[in-house]
MARZA-57524 format. One record per residue: residue number from 0; y, z, x negated of N, C-alpha, C in turn. Coordinates in nm, 2 decimals, padded with zeros to 4 digits, m for minus. Atoms other than C-alpha are relative to their C-alpha. Layout:
! residues N
NUM,Y,Z,X,Y,Z,X,Y,Z,X
...
//
This chain:
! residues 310
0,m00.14,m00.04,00.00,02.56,04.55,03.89,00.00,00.14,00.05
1,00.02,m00.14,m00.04,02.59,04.92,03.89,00.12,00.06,00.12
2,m00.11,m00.08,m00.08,02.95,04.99,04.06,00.05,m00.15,00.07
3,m00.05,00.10,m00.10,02.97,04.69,04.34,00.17,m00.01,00.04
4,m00.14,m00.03,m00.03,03.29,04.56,04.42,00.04,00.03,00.15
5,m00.07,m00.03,m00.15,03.51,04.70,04.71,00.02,m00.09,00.12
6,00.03,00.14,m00.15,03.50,04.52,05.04,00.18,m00.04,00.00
7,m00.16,00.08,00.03,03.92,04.48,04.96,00.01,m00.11,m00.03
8,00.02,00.09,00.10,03.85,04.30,04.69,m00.05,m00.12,00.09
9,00.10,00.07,00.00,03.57,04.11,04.81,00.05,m00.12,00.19
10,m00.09,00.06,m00.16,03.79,04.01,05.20,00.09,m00.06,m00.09
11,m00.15,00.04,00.05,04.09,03.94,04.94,m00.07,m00.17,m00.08
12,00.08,00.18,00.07,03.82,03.66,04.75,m00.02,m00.10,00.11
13,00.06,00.10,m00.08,03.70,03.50,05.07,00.11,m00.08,00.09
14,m00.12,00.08,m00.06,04.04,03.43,05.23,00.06,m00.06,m00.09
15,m00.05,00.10,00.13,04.15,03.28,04.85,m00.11,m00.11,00.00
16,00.10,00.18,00.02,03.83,03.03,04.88,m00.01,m00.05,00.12
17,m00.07,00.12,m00.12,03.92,02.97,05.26,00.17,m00.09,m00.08
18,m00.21,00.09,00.05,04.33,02.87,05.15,m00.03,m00.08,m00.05
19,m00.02,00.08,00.17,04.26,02.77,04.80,00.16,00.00,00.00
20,m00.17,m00.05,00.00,04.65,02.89,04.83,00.00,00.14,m00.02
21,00.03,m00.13,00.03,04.75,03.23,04.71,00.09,00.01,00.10
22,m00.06,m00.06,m00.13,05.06,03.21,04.92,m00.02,00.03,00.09
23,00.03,m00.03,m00.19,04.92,03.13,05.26,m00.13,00.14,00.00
24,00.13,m00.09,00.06,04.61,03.38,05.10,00.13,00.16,00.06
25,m00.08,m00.12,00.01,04.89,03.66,05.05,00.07,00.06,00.15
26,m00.07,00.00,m00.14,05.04,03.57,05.39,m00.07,00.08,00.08
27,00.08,m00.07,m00.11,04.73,03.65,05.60,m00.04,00.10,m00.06
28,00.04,m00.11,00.09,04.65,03.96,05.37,00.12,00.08,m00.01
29,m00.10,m00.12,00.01,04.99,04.09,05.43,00.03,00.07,m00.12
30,00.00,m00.05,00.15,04.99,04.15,05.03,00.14,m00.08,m00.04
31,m00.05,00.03,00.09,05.24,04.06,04.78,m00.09,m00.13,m00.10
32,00.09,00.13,00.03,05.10,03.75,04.60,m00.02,00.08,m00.13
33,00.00,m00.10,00.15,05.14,03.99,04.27,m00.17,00.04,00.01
34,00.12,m00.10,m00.03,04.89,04.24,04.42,m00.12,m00.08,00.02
35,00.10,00.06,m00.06,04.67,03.97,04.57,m00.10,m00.08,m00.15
36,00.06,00.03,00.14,04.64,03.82,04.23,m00.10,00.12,m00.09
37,00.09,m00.12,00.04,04.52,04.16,04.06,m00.15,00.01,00.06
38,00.15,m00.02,m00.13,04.26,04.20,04.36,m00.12,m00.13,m00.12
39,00.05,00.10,00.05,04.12,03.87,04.24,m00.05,00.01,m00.13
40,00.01,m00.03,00.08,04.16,03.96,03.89,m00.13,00.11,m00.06
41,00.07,m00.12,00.00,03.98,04.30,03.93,m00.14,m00.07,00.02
42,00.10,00.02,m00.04,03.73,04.16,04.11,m00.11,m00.06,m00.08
43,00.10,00.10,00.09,03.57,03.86,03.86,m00.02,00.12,m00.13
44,00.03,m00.12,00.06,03.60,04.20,03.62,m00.13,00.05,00.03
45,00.09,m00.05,m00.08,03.39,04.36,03.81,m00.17,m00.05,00.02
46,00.11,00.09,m00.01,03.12,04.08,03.88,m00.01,m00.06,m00.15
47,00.05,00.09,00.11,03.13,03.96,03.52,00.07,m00.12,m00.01
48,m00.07,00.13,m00.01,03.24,03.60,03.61,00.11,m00.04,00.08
49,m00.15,00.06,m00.11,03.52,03.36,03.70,m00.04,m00.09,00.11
50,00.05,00.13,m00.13,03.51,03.23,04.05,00.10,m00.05,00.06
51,m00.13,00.12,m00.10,03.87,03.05,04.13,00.03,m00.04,m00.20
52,m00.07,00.05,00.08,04.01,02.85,03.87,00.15,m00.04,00.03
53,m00.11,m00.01,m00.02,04.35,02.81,03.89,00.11,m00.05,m00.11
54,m00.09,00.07,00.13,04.65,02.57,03.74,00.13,00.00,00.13
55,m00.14,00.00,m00.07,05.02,02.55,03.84,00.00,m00.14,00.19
56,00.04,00.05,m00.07,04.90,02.29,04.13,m00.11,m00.01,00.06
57,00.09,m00.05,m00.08,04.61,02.40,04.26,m00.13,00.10,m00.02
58,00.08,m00.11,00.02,04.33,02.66,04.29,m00.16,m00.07,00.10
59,00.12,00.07,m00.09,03.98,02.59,04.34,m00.13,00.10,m00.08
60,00.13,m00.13,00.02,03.61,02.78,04.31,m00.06,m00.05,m00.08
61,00.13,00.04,00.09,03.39,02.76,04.03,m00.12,00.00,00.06
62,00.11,m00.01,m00.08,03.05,02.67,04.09,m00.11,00.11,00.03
63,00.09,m00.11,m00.04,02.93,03.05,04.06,00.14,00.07,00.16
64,m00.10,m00.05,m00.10,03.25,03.11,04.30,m00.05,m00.01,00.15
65,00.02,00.05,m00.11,03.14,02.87,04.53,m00.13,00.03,00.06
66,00.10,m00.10,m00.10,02.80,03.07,04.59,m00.02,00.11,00.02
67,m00.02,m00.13,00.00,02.95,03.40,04.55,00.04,m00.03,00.15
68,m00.08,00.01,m00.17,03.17,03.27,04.89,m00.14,m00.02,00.12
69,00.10,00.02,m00.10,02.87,03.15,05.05,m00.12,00.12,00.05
70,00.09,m00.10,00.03,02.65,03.44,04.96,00.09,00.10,00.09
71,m00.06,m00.07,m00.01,02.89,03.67,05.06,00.12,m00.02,00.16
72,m00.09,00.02,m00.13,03.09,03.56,05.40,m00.08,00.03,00.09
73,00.09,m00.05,m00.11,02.79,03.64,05.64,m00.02,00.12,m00.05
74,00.03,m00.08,00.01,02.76,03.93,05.49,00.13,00.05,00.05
75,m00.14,m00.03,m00.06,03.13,04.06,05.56,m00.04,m00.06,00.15
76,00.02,00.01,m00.12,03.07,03.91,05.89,m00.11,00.09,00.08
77,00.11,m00.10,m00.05,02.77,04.16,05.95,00.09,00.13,m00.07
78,m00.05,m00.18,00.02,02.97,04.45,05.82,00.12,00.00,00.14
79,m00.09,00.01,m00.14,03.25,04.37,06.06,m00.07,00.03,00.11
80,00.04,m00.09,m00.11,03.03,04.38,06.35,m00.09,00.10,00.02
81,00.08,m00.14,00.01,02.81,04.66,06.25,00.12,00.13,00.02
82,m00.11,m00.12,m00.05,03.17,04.88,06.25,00.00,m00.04,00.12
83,00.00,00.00,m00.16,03.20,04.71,06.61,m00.09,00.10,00.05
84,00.14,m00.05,m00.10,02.86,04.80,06.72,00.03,00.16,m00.01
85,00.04,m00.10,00.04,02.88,05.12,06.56,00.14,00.11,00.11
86,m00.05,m00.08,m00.08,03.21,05.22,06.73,m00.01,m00.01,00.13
87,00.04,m00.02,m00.10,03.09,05.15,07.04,m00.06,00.08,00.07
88,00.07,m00.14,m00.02,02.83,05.40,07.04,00.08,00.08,m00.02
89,m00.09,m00.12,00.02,03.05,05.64,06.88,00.13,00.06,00.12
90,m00.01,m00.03,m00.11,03.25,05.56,07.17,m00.02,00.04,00.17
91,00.11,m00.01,m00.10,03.03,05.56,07.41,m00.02,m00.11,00.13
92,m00.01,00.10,m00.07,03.07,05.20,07.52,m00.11,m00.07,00.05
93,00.08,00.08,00.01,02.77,05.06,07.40,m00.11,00.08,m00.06
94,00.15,m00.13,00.00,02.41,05.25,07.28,m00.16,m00.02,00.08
95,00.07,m00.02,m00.09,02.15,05.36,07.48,m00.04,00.15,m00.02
96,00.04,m00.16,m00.09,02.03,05.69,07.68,m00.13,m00.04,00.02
97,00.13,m00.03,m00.07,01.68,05.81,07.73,m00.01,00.08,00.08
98,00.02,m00.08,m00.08,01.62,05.94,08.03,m00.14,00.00,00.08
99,00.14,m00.02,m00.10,01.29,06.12,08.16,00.06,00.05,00.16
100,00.02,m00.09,m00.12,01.23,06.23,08.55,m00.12,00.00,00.02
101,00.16,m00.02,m00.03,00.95,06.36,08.73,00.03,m00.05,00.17
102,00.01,00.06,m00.10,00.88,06.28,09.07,00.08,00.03,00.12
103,m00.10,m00.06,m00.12,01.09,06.48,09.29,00.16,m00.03,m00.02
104,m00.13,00.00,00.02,01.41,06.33,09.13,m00.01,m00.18,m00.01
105,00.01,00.17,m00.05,01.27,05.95,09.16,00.05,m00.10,00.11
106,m00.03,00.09,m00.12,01.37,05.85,09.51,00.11,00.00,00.02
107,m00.18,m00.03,m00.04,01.73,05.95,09.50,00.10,00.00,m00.13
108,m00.12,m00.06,00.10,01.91,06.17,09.20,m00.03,m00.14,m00.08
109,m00.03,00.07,00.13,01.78,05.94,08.92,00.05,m00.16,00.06
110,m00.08,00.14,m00.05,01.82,05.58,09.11,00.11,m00.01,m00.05
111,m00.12,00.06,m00.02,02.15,05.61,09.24,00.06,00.06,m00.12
112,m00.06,00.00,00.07,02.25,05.76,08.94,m00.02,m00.09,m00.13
113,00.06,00.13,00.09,02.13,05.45,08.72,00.09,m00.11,00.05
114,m00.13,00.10,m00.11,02.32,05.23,08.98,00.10,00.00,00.00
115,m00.13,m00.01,00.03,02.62,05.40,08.92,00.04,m00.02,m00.15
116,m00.01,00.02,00.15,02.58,05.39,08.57,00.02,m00.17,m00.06
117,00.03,00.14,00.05,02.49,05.04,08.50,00.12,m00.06,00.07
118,m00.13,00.05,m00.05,02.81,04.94,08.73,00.10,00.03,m00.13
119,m00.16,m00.05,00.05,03.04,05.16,08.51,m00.02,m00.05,m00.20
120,00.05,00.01,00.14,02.84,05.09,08.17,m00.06,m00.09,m00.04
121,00.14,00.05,00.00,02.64,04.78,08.16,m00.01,m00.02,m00.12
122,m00.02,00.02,00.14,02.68,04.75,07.78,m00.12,00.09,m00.07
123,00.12,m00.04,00.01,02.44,05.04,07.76,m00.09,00.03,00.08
124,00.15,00.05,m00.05,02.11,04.99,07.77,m00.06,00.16,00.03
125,00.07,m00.15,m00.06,01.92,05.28,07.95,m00.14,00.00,00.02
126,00.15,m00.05,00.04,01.56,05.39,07.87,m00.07,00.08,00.13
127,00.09,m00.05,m00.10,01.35,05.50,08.18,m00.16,00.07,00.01
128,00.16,m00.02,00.02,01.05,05.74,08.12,m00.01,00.13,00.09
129,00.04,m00.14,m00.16,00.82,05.98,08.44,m00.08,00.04,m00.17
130,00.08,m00.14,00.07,00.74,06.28,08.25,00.02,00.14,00.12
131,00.01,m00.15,m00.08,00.59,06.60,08.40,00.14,00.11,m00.07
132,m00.09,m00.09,00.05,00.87,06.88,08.38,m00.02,00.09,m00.16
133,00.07,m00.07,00.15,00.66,07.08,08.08,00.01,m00.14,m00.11
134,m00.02,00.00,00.08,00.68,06.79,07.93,00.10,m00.07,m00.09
135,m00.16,00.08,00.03,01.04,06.68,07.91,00.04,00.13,m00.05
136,m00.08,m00.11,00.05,01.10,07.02,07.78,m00.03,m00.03,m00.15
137,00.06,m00.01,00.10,00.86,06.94,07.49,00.05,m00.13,m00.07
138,m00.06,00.11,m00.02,01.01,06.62,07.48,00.17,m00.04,m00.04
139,m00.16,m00.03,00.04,01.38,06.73,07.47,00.04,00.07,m00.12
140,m00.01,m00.09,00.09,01.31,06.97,07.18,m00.03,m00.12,m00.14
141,00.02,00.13,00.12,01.17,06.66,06.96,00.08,m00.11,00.00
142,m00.13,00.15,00.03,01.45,06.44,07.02,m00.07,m00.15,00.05
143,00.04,00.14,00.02,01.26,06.19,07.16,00.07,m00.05,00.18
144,m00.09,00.04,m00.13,01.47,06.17,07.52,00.11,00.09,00.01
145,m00.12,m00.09,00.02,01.83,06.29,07.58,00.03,00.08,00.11
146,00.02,m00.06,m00.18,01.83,06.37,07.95,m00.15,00.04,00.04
147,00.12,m00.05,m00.08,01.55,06.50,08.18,00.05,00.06,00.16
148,m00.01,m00.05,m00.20,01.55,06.55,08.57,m00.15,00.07,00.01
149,00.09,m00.09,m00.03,01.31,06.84,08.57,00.07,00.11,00.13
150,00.03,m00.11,m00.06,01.21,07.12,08.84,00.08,00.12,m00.11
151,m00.09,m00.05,00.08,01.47,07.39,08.76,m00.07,00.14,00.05
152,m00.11,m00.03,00.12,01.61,07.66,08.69,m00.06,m00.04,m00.15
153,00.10,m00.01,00.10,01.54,07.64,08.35,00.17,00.05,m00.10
154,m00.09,m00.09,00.09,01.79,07.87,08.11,m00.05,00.00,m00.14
155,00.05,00.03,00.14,01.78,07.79,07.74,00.13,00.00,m00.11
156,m00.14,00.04,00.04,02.04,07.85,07.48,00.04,m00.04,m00.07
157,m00.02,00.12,00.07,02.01,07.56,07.30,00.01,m00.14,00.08
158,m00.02,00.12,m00.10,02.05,07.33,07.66,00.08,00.02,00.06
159,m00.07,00.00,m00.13,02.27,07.27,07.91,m00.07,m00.03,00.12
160,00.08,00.05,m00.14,02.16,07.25,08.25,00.10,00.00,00.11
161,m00.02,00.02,m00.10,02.28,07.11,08.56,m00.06,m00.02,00.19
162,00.07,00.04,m00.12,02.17,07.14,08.90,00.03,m00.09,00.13
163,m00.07,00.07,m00.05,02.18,06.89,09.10,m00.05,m00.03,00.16
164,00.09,00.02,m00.11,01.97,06.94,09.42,m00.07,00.16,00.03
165,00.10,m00.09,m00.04,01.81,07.22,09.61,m00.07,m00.04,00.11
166,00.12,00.04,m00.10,01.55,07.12,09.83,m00.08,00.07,00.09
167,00.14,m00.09,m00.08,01.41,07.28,10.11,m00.11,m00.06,00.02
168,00.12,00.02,00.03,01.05,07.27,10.11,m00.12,m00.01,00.15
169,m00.01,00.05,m00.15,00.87,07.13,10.43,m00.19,00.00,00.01
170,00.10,00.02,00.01,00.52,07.16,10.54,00.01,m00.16,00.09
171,00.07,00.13,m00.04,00.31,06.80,10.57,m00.11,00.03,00.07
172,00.15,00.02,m00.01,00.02,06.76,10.79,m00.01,m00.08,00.11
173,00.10,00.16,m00.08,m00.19,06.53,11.01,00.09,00.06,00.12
174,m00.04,m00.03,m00.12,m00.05,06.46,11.32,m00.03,00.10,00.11
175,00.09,m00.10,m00.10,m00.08,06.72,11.64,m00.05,00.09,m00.05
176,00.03,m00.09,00.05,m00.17,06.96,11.41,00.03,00.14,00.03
177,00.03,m00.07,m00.05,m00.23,07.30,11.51,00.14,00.11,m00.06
178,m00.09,m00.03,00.09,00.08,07.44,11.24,00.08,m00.03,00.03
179,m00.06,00.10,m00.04,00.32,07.21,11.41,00.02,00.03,00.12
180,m00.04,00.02,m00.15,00.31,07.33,11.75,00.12,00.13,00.09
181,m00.10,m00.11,00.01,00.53,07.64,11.70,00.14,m00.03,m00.02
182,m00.15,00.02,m00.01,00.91,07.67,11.75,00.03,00.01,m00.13
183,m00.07,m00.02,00.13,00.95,07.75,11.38,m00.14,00.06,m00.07
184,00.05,m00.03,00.02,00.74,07.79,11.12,00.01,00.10,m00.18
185,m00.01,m00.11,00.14,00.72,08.08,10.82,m00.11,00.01,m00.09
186,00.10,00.00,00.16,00.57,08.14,10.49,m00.16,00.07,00.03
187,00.17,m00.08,m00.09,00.30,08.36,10.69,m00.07,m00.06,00.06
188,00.08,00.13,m00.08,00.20,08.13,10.89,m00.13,m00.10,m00.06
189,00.15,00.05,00.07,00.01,07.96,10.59,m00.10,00.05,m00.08
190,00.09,m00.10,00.02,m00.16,08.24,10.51,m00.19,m00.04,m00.03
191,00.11,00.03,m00.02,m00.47,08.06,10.63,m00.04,m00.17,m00.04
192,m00.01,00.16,m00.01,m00.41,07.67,10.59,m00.03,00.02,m00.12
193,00.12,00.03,00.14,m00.65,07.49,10.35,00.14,m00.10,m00.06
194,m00.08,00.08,00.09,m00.38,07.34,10.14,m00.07,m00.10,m00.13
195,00.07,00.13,00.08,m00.43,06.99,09.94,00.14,00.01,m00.08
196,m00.07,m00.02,00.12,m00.19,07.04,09.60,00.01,m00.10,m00.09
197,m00.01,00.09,00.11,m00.08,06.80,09.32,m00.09,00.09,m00.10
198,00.08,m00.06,00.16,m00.32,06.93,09.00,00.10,00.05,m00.08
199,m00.08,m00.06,00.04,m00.20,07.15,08.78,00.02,m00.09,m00.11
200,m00.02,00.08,00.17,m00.19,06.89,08.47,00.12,m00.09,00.00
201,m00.13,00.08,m00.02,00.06,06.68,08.65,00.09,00.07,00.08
202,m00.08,m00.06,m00.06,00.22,06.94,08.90,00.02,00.16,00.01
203,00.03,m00.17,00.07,00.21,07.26,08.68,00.08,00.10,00.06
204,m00.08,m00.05,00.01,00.53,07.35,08.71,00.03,00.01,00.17
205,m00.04,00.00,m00.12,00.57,07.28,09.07,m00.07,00.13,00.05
206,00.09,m00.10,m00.03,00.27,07.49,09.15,00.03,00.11,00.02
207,m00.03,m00.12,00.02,00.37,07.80,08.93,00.13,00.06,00.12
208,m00.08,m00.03,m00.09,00.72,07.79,09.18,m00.06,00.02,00.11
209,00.05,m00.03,m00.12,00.52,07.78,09.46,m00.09,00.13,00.02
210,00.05,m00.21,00.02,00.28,08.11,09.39,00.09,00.06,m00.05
211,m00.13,m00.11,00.00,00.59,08.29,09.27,00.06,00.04,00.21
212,m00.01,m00.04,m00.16,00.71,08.22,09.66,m00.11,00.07,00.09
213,00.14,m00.03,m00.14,00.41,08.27,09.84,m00.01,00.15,m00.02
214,00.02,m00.08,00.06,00.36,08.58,09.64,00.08,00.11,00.07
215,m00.12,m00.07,m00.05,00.69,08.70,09.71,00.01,00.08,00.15
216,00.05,m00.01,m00.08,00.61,08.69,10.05,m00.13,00.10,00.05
217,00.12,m00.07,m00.02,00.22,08.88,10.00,m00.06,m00.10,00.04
218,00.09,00.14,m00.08,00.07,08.51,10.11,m00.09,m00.05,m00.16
219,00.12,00.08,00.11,m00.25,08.40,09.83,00.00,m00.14,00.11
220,00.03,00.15,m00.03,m00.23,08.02,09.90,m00.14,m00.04,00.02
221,00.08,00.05,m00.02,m00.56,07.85,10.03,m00.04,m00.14,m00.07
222,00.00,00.12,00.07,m00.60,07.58,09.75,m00.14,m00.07,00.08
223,00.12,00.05,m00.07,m00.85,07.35,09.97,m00.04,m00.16,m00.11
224,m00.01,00.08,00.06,m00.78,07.04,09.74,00.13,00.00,m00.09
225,m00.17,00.02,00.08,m00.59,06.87,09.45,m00.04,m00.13,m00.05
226,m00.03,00.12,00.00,m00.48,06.53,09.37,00.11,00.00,m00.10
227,m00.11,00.01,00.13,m00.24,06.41,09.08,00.10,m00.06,00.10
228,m00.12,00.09,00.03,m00.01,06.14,09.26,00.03,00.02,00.18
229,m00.04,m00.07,m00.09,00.16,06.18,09.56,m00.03,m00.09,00.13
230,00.06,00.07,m00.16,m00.01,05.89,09.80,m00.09,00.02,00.01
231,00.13,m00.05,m00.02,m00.34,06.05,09.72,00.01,00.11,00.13
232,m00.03,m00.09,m00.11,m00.21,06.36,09.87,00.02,00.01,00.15
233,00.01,00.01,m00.11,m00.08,06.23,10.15,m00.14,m00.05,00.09
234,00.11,00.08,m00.06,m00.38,06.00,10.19,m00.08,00.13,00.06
235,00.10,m00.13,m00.07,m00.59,06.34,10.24,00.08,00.05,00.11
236,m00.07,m00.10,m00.09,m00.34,06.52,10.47,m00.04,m00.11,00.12
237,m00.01,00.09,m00.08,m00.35,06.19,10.69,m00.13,00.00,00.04
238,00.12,00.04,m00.01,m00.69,06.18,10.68,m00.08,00.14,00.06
239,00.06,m00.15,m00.08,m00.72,06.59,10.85,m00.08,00.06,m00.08
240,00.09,m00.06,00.09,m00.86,06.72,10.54,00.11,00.12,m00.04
241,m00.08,m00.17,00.05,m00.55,07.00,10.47,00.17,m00.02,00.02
242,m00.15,00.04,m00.01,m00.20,07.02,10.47,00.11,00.03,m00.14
243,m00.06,m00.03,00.12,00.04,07.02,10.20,00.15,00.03,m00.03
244,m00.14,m00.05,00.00,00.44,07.14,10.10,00.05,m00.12,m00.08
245,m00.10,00.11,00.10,00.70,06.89,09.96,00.13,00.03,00.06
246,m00.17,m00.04,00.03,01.05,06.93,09.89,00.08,m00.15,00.08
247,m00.11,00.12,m00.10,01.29,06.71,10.12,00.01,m00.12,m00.09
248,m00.04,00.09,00.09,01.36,06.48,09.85,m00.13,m00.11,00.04
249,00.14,00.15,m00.01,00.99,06.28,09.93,m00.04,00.02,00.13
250,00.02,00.02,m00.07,01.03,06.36,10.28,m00.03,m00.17,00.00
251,m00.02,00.09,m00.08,01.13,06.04,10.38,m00.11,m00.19,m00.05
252,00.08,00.11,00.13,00.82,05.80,10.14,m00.13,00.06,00.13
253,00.18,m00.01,m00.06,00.52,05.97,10.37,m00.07,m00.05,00.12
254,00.10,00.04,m00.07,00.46,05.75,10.63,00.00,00.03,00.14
255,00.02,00.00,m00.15,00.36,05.76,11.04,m00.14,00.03,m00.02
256,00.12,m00.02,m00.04,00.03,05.88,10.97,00.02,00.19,00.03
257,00.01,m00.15,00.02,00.20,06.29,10.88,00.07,00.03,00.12
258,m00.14,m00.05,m00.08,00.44,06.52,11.08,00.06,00.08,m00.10
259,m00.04,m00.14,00.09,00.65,06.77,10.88,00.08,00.12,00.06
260,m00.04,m00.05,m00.07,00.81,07.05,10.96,00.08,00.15,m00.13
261,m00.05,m00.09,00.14,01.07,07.29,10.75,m00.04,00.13,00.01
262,00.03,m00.13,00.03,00.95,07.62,10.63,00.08,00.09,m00.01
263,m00.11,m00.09,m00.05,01.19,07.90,10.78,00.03,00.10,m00.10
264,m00.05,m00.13,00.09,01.27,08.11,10.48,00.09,m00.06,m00.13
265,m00.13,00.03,00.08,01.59,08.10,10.25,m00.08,m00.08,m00.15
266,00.01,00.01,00.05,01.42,08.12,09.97,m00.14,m00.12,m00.05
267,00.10,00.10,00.02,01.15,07.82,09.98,00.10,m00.17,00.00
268,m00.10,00.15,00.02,01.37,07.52,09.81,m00.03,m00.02,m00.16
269,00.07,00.04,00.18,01.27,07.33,09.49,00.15,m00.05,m00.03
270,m00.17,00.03,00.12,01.57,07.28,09.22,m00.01,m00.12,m00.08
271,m00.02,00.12,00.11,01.62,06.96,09.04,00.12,00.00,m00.11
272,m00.08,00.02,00.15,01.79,06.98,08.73,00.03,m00.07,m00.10
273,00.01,00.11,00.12,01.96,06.79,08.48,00.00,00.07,m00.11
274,m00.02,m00.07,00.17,01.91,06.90,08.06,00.03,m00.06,m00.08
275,m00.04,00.08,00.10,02.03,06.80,07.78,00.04,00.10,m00.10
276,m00.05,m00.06,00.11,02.04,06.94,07.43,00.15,00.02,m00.05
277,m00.18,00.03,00.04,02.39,07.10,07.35,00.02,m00.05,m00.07
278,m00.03,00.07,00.10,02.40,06.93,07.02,00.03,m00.15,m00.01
279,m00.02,00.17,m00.04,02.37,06.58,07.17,00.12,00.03,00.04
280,m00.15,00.06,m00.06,02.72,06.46,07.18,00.03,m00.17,00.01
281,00.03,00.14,m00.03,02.58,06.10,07.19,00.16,m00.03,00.06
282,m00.07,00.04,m00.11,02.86,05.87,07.40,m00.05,m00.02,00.10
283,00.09,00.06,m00.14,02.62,05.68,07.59,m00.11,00.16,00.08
284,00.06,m00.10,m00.08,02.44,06.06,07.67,00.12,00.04,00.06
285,m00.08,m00.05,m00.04,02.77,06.21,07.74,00.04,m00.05,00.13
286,m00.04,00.07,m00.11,02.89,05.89,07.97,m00.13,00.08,00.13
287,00.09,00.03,m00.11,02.53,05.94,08.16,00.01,00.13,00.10
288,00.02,m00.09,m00.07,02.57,06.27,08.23,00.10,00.08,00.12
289,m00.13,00.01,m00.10,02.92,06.24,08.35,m00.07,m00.01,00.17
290,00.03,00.09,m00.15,02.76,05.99,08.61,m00.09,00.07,00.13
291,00.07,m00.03,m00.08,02.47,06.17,08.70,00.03,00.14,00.07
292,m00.10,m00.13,m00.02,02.66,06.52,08.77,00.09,00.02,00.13
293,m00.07,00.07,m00.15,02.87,06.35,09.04,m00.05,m00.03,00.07
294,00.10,00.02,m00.12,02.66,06.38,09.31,00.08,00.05,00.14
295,m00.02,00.00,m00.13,02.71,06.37,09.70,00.01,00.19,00.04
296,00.03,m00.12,m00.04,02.75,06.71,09.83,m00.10,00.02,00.08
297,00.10,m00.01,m00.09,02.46,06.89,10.00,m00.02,m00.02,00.13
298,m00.01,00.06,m00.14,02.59,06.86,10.33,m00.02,m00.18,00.03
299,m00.03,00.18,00.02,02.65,06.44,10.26,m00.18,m00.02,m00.02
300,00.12,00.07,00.02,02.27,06.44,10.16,m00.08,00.06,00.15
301,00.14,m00.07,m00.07,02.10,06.69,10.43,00.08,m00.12,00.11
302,m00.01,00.11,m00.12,02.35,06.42,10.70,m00.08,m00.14,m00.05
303,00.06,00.14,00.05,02.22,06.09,10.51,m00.15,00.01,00.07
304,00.15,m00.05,00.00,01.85,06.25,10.51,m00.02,m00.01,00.17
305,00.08,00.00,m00.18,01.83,06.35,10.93,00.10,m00.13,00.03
306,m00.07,00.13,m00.05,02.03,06.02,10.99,m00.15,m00.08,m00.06
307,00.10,00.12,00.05,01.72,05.83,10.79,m00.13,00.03,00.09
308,00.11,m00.04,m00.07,01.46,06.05,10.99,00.06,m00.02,00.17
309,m00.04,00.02,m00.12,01.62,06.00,11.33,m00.05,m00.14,00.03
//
């Protein structure tokens, strides 16, 4: 059948072989019983054969009728809810969001903003993937996630970005340590300290931020070690093998074996960022980004934070 019939038509046949009445037919079809008739007419046109028979006392389905209805009612019932489903997404009721972070946006931004989400949205389903910052860029460019909570800034003018965190950046190390016994401590200060670092394969990006500061400063960092995940790291610091820098956000995960201590210069704070391709106008990305955007003020986090360390 080269030119299928209209889904009019084909709703106007299946409520004539529920009735088997044209009136009560015309009734729920809000038609003229004229018009409803044509429909019907058109239709067996259309398909070739007759599928109601019909005499001044009753109307009833031939037997290709009666497997056109059969054939044909679950399917209308899957078009029906494929427009539901469909305006759902479109509205952004229902769907799903992919969202990458990396590790400095794990213990806090992305949670509680998943918690708020799933409260306000549970309809959509939300996708959870840790990628390094490099490569949620790489990642965002291929469409294969819609969000990312990367190490910021990041200026692109094909993204939007949000920042949703600045972090001051704190030295870690073994208890009693010799770094630690000063009223305050500055970027100079680690001039000499054997520093233990995440690898560059998994903490590239962090890295490159951190020799830009030091730099800035005139301080070459002492790379003494490096470790990918971040209980290795500590495990060495704990263990009096070096000391290492993290951003407030994973203060509060390292433990009674370290001490920390914040690093006195303005400019030593890591950025968390949200991105998202301007072309995504998803719902379910749009809703998420609402959610995650609405964050606590910095004051509300730096009181939460020394309330958790106290």
């Amino acid at each position: 059948m080269k030119n299928p019939a209209g889904l009019d038509l084909l709703h106007s046949f299946l409520v004539v072989a529920d009735e088997l009445n044209f009136r009560r037919s015309a009734q729920r079809l809000n038609l003229d019983q004229s018009a409803l008739t044509r429909r019907i007419q058109k239709l067996e046109q259309t398909v070739g054969f007759r599928l109601l028979e019909r005499t001044t006392r009753e109307v009833l389905l031939t037997a290709a009728g009666r497997r056109f209805y059969d054939d044909n009612l679950p399917l209308l019932r899957r078009y029906t809810e494929s427009v539901e489903t469909a305006r759902g997404i479109a509205e952004g009721r229902t769907g799903m969001v992919r969202v990458a972070y990396m590790a400095f946006a794990a213990t806090e931004l992305m949670p509680c903003a998943v918690a708020r989400f799933r409260q306000l949205h549970p309809q959509i389903e939300i996708r959870l993937q840790y990628i390094r910052t490099q490569g949620q860029k790489l990642a965002l460019a291929a469409d294969e996630i819609d969000v990312g909570y990367m190490i910021g800034p990041f200026d692109h003018s094909e993204y939007h970005s949000a920042r949703l965190a600045r972090d001051p950046l704190y030295l870690v190390a073994p208890r009693n340590h010799d770094l630690l016994r000063g009223e305050s401590l500055r970027p100079a200060d680690l001039k000499e300290a054997r520093l233990i670092l995440g690898d560059m394969s998994e903490w590239g990006e962090y890295r490159w931020r951190l020799a830009d500061l030091f730099q800035g400063e005139g301080v070459v960092p002492q790379i003494h070690l490096e470790a990918s995940n971040t209980l290795a790291l500590i495990g060495l610091v704990a263990a009096g093998l070096g000391v290492t820098i993290y951003p407030e956000s994973l203060i509060g995960l390292l433990g009674s074996n370290v001490e920390v201590r914040p690093i006195e210069h303005p400019d030593f704070h890591s950025e968390t960022v949200l991105v998202w391709k301007r072309i995504n106008r998803s719902g379910p990305t749009q809703r998420f980004i609402e959610v995650a955007t609405k964050q606590p003020s910095p004051d509300q986090h730096a009181h939460r934070r020394s309330s958790d360390r106290g």
